[in-house]
C-alpha positions as CSV (number, residue, x, y, z in Angstrom):
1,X,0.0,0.0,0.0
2,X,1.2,3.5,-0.6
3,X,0.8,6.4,1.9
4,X,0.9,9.9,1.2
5,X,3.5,12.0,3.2
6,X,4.6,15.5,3.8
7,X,8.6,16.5,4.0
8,X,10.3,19.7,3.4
9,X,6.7,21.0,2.5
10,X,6.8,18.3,0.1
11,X,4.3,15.8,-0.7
12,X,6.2,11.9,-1.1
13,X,4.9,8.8,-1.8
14,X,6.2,6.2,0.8
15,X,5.9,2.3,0.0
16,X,4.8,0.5,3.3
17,X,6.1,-2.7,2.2
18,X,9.9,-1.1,1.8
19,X,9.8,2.0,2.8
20,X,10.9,3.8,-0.8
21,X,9.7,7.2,-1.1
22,X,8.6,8.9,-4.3
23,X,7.6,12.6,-5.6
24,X,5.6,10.9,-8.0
25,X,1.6,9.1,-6.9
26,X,2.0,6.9,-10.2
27,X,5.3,5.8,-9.6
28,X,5.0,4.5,-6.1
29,X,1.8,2.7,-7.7
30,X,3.9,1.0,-10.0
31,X,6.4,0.4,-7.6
32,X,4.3,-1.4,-5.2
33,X,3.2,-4.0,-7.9
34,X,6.5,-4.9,-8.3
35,X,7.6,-5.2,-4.7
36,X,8.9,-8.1,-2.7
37,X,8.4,-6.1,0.6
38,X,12.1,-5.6,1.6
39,X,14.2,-3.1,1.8
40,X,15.9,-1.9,-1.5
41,X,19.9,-3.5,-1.3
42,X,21.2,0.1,-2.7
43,X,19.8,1.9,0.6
44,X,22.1,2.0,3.6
């Protein structure tokens, strides 16, 4: 599922599966089609 956030007065799009944020609505809905629930490997 995909929440709606605010940040820096900016309105993100967190995955609650992962926990990848995007500026985009669409592309967090795409993303969350296409995830396996963990955390990306390229975020430290």
């Amino acid at each position: 599922m995909v929440v709606q956030t605010q940040r820096d007065d900016v309105t993100w799009y967190k995955c609650e599966e992962c926990g990848l944020m995007f500026d985009d609505k669409e592309d967090a809905r795409a993303h969350e089609s296409d995830c396996d629930g963990e955390e990306p490997s390229y975020i430290q």
